[in-house]
Backbone atoms as SQL, in Angstrom:
CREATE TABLE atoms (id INTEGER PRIMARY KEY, chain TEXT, resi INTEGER, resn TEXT, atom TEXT, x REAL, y REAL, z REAL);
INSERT INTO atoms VALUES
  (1, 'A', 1, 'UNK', 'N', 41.562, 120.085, 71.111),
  (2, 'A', 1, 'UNK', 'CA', 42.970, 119.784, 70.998),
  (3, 'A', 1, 'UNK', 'C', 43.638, 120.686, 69.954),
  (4, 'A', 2, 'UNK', 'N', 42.974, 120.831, 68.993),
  (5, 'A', 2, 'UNK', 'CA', 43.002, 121.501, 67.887),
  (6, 'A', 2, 'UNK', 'C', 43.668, 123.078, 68.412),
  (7, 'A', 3, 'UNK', 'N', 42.685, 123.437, 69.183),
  (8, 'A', 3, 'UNK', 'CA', 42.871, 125.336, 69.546),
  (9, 'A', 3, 'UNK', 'C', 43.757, 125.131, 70.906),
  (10, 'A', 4, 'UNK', 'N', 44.700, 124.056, 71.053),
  (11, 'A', 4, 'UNK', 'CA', 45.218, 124.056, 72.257),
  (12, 'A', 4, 'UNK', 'C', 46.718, 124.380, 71.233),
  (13, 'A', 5, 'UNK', 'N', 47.068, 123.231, 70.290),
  (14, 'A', 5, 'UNK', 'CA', 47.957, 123.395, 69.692),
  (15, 'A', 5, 'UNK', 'C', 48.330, 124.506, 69.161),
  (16, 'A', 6, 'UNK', 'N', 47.051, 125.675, 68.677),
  (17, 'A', 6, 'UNK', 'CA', 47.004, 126.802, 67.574),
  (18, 'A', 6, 'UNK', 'C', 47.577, 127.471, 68.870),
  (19, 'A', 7, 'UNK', 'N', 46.917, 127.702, 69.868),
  (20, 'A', 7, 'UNK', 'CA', 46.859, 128.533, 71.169),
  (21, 'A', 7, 'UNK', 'C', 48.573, 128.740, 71.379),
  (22, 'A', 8, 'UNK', 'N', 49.492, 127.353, 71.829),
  (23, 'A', 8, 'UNK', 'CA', 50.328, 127.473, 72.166),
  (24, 'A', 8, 'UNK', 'C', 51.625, 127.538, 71.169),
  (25, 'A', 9, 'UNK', 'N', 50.915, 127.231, 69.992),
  (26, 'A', 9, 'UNK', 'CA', 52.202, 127.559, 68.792),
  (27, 'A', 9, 'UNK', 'C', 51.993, 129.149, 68.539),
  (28, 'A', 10, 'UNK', 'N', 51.094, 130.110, 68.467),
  (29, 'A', 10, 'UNK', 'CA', 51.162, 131.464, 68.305),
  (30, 'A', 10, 'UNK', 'C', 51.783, 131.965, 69.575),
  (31, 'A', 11, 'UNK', 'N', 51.610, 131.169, 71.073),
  (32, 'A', 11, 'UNK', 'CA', 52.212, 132.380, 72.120),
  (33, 'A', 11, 'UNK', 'C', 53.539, 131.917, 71.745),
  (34, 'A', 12, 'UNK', 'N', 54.226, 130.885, 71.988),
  (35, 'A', 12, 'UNK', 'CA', 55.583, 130.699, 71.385),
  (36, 'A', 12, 'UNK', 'C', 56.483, 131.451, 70.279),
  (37, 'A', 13, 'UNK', 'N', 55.619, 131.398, 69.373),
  (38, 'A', 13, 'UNK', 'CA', 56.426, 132.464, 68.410),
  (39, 'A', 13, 'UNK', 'C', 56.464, 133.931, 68.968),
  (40, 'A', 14, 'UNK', 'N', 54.983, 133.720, 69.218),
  (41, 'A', 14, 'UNK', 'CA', 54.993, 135.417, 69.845),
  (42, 'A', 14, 'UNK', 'C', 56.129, 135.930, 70.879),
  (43, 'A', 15, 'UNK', 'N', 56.297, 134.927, 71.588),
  (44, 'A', 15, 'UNK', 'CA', 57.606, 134.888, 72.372),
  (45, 'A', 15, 'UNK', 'C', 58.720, 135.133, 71.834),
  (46, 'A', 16, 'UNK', 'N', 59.197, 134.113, 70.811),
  (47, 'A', 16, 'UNK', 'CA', 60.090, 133.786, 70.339),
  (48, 'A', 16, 'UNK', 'C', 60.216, 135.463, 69.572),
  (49, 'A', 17, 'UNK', 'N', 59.723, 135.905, 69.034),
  (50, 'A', 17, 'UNK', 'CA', 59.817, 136.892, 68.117),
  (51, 'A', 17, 'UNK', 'C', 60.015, 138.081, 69.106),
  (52, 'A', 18, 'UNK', 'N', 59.294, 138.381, 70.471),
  (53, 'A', 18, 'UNK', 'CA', 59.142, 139.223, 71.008),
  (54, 'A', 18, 'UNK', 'C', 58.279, 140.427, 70.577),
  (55, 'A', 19, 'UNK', 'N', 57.480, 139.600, 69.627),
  (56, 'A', 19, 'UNK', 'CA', 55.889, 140.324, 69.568),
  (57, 'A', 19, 'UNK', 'C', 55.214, 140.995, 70.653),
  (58, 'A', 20, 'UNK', 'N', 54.832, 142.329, 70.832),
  (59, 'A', 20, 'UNK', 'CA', 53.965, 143.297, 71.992),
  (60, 'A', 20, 'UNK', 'C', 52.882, 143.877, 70.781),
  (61, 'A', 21, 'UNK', 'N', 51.967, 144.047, 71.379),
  (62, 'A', 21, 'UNK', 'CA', 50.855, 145.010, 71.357),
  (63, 'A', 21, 'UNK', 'C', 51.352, 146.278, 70.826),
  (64, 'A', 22, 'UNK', 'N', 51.410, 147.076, 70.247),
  (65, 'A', 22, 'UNK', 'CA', 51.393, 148.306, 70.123),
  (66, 'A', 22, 'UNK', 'C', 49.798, 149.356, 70.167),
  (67, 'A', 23, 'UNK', 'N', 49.808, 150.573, 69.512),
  (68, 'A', 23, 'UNK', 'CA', 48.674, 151.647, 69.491),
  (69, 'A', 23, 'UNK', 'C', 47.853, 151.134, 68.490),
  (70, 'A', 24, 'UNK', 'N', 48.942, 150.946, 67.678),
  (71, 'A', 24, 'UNK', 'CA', 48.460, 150.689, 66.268),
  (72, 'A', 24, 'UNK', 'C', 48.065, 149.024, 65.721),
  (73, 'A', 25, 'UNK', 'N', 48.275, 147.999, 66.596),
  (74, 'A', 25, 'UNK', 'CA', 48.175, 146.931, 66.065),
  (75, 'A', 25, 'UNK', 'C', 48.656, 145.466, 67.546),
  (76, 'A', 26, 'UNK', 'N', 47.553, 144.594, 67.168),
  (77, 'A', 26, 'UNK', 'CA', 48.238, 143.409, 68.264),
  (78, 'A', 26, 'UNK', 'C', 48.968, 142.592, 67.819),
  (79, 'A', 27, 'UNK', 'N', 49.151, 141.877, 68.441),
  (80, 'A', 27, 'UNK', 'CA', 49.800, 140.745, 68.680),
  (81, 'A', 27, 'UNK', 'C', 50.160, 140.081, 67.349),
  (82, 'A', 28, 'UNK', 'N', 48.820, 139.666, 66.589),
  (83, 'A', 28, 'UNK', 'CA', 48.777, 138.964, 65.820),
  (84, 'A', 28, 'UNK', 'C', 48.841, 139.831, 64.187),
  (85, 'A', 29, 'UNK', 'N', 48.536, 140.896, 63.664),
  (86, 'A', 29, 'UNK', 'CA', 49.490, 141.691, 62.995),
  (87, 'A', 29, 'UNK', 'C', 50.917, 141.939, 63.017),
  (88, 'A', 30, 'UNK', 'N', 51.409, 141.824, 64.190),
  (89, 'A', 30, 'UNK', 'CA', 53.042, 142.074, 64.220),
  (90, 'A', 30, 'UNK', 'C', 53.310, 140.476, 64.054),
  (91, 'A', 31, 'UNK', 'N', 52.871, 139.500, 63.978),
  (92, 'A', 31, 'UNK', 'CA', 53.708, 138.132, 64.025),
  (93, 'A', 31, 'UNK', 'C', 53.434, 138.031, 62.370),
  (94, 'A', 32, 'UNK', 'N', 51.945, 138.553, 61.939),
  (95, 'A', 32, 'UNK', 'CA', 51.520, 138.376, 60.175),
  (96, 'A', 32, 'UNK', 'C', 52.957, 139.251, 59.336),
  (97, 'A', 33, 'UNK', 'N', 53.308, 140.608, 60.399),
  (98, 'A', 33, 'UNK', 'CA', 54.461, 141.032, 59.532),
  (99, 'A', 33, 'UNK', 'C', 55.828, 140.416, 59.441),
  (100, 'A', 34, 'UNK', 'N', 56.052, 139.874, 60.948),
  (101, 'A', 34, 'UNK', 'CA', 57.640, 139.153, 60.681),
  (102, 'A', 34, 'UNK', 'C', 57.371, 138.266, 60.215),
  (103, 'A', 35, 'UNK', 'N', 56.646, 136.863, 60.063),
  (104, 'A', 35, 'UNK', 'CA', 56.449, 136.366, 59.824),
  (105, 'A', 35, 'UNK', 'C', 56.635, 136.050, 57.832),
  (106, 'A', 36, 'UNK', 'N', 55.756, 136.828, 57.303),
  (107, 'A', 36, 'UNK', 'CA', 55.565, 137.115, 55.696),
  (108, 'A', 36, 'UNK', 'C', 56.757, 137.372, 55.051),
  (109, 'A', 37, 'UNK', 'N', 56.481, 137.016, 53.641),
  (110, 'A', 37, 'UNK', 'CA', 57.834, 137.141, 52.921),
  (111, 'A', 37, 'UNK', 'C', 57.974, 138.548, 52.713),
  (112, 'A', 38, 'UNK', 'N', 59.433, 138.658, 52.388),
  (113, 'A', 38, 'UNK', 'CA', 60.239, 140.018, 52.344),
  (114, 'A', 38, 'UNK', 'C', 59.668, 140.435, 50.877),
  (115, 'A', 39, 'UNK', 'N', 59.440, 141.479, 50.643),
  (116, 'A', 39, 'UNK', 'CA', 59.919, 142.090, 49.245),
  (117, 'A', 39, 'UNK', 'C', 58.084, 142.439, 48.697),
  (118, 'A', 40, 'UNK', 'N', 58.060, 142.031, 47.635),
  (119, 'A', 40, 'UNK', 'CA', 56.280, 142.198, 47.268),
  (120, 'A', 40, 'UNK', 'C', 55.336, 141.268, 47.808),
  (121, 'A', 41, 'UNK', 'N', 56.096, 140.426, 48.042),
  (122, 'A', 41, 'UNK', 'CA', 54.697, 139.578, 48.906),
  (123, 'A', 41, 'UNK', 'C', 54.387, 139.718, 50.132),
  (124, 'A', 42, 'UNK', 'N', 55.092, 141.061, 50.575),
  (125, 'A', 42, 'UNK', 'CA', 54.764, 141.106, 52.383),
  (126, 'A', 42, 'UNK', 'C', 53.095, 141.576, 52.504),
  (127, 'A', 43, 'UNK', 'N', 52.797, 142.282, 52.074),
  (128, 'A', 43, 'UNK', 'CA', 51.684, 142.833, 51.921),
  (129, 'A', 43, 'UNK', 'C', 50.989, 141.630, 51.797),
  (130, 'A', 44, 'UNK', 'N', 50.510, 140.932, 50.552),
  (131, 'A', 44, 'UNK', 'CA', 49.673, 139.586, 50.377),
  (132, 'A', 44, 'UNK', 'C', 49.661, 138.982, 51.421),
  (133, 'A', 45, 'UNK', 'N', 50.475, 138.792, 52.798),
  (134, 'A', 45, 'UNK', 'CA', 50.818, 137.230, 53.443),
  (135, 'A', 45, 'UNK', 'C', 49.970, 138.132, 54.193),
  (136, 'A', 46, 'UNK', 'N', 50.786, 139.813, 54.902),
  (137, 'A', 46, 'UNK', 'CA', 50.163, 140.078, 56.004),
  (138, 'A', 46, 'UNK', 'C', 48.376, 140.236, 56.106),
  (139, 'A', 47, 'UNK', 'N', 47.443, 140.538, 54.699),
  (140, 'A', 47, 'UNK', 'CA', 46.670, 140.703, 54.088),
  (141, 'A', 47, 'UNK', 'C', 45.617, 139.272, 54.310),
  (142, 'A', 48, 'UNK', 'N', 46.787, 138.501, 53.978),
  (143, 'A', 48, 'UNK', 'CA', 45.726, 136.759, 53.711),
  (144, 'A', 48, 'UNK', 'C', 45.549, 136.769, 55.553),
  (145, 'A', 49, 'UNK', 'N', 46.840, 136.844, 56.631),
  (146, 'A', 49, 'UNK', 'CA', 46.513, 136.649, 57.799),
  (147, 'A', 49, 'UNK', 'C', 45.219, 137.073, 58.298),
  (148, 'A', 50, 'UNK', 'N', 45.164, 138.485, 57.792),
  (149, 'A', 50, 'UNK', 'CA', 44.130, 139.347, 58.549),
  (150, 'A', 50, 'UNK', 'C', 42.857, 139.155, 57.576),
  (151, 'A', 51, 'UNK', 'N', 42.663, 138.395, 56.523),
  (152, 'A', 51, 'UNK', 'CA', 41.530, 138.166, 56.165),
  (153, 'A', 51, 'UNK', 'C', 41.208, 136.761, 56.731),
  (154, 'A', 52, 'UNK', 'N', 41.669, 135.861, 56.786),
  (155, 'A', 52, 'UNK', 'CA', 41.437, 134.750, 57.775),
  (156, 'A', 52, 'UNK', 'C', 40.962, 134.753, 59.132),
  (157, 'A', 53, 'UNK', 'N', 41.606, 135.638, 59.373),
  (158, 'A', 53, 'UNK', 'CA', 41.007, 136.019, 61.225),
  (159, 'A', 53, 'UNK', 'C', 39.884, 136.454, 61.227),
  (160, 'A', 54, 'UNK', 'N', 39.666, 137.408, 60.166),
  (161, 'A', 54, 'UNK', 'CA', 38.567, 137.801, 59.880),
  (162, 'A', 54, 'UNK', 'C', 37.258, 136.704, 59.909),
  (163, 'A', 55, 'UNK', 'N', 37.389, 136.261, 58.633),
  (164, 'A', 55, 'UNK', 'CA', 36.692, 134.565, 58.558),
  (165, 'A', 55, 'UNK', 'C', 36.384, 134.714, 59.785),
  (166, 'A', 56, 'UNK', 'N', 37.460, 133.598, 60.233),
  (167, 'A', 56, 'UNK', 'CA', 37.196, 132.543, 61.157),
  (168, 'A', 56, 'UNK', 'C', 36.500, 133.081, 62.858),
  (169, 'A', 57, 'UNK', 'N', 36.764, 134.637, 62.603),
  (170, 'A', 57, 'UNK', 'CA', 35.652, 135.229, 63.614),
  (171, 'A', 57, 'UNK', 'C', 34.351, 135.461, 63.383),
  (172, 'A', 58, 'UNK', 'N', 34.371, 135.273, 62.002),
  (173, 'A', 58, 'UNK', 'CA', 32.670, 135.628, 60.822),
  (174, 'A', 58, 'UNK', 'C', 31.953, 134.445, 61.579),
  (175, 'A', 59, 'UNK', 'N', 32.828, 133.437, 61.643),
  (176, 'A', 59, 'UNK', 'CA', 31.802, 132.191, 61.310),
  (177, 'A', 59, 'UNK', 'C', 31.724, 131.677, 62.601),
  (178, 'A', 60, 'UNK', 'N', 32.477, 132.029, 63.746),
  (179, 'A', 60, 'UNK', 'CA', 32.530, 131.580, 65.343),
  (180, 'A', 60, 'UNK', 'C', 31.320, 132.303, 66.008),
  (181, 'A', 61, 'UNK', 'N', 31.077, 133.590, 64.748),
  (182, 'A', 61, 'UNK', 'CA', 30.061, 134.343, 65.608),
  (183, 'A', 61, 'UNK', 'C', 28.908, 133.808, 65.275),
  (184, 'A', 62, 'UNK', 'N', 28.834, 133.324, 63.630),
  (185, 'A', 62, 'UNK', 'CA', 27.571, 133.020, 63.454),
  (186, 'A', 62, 'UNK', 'C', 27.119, 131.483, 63.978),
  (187, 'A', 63, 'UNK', 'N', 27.825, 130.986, 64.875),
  (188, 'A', 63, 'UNK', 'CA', 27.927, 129.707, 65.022),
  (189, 'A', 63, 'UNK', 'C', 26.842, 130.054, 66.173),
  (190, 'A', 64, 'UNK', 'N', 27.699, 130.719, 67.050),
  (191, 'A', 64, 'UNK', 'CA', 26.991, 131.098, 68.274),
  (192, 'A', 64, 'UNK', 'C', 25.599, 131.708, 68.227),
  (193, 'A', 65, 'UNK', 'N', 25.406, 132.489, 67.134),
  (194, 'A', 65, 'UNK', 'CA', 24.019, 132.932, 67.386),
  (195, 'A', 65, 'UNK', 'C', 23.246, 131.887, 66.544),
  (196, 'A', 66, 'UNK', 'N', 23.523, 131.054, 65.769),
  (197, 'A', 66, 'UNK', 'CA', 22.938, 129.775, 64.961),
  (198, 'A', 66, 'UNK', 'C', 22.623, 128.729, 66.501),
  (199, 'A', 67, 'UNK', 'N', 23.241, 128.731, 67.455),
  (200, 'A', 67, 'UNK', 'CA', 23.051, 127.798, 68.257),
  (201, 'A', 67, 'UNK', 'C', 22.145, 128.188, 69.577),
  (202, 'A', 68, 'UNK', 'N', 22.427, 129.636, 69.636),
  (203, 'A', 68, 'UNK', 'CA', 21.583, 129.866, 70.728),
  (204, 'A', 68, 'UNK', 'C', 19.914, 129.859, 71.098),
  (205, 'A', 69, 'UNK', 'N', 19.340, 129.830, 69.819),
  (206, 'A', 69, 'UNK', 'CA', 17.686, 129.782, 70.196),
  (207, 'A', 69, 'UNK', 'C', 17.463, 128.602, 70.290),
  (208, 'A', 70, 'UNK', 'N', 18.048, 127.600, 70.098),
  (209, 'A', 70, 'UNK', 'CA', 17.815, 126.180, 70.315),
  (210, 'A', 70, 'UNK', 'C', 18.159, 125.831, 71.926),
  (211, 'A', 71, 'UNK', 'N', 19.586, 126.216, 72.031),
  (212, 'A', 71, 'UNK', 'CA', 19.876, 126.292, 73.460),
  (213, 'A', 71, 'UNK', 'C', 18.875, 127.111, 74.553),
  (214, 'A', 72, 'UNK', 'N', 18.565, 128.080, 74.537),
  (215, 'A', 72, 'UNK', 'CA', 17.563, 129.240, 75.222),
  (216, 'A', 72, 'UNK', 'C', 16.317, 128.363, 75.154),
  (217, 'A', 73, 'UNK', 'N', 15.420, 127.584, 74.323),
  (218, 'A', 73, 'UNK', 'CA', 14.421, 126.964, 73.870),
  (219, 'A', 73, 'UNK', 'C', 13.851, 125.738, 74.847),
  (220, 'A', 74, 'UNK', 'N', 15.668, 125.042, 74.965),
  (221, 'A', 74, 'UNK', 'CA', 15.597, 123.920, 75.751),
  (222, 'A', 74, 'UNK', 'C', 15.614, 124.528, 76.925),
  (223, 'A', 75, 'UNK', 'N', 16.473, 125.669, 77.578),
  (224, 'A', 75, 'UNK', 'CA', 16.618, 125.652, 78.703),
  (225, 'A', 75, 'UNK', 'C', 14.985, 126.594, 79.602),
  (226, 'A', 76, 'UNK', 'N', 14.624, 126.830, 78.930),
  (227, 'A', 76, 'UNK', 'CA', 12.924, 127.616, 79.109),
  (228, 'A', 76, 'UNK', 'C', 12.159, 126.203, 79.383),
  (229, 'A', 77, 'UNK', 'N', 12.535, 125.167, 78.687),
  (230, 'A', 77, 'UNK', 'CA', 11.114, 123.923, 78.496),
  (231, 'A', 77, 'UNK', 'C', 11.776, 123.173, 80.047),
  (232, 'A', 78, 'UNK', 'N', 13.106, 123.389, 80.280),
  (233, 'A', 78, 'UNK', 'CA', 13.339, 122.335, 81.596),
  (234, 'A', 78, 'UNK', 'C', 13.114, 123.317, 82.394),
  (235, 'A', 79, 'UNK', 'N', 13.398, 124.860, 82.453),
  (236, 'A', 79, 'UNK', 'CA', 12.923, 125.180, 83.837),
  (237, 'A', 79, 'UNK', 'C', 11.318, 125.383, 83.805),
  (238, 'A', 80, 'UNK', 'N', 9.755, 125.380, 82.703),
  (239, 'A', 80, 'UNK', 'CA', 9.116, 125.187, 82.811),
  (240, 'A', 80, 'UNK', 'C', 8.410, 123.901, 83.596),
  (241, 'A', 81, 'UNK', 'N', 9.384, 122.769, 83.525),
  (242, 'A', 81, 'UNK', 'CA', 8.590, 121.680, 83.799),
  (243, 'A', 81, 'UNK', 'C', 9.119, 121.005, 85.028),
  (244, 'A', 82, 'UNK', 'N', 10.076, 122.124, 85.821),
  (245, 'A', 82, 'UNK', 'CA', 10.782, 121.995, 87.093),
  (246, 'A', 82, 'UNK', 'C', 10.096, 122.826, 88.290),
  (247, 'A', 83, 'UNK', 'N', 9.744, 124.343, 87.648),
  (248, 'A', 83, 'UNK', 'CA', 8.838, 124.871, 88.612),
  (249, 'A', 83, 'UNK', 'C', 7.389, 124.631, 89.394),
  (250, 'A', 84, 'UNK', 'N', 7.314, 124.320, 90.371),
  (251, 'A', 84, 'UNK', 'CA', 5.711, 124.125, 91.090),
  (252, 'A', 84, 'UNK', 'C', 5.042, 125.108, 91.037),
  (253, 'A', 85, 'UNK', 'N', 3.789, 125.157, 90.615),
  (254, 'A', 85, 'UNK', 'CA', 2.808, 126.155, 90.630),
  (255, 'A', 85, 'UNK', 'C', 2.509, 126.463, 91.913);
């Protein structure tokens, strides 16, 4: 529910703002720049965005490979004990 809300409040703004893709940068850099305060703190806001994303892709990845030999483990022991010799 959580990443449904995140999901549809970023395309909205993205909308709303008329955020595109460019060469140089997506979606979500151009919303960290309009978005951020004017003057010396633009840098910091756009900075904190893109270290967060960062994160929160650090740890989605390590989630996934933290979960997969357990998953792979189980799924080896049920098709072992499904196959007929």
């Amino acid at each position: 529910m959580i990443a449904i809300v995140l999901f549809l409040g970023v395309s909205g703004l993205a909308w709303k703002m008329d955020a595109r893709p460019s060469g140089s940068a997506s979606v979500l850099p151009e919303l960290a720049r309009g978005v951020s305060l004017s003057g010396r703190n633009t840098a910091f806001g756009y900075y904190l965005v893109q270290g967060t994303t960062a994160l929160v892709l650090a740890l989605a990845a390590n989630a996934v490979f933290r979960g997969f030999p357990p998953l792979a483990s189980g799924r080896a022991r049920v098709r072992r004990t499904t196959v007929c010799p």
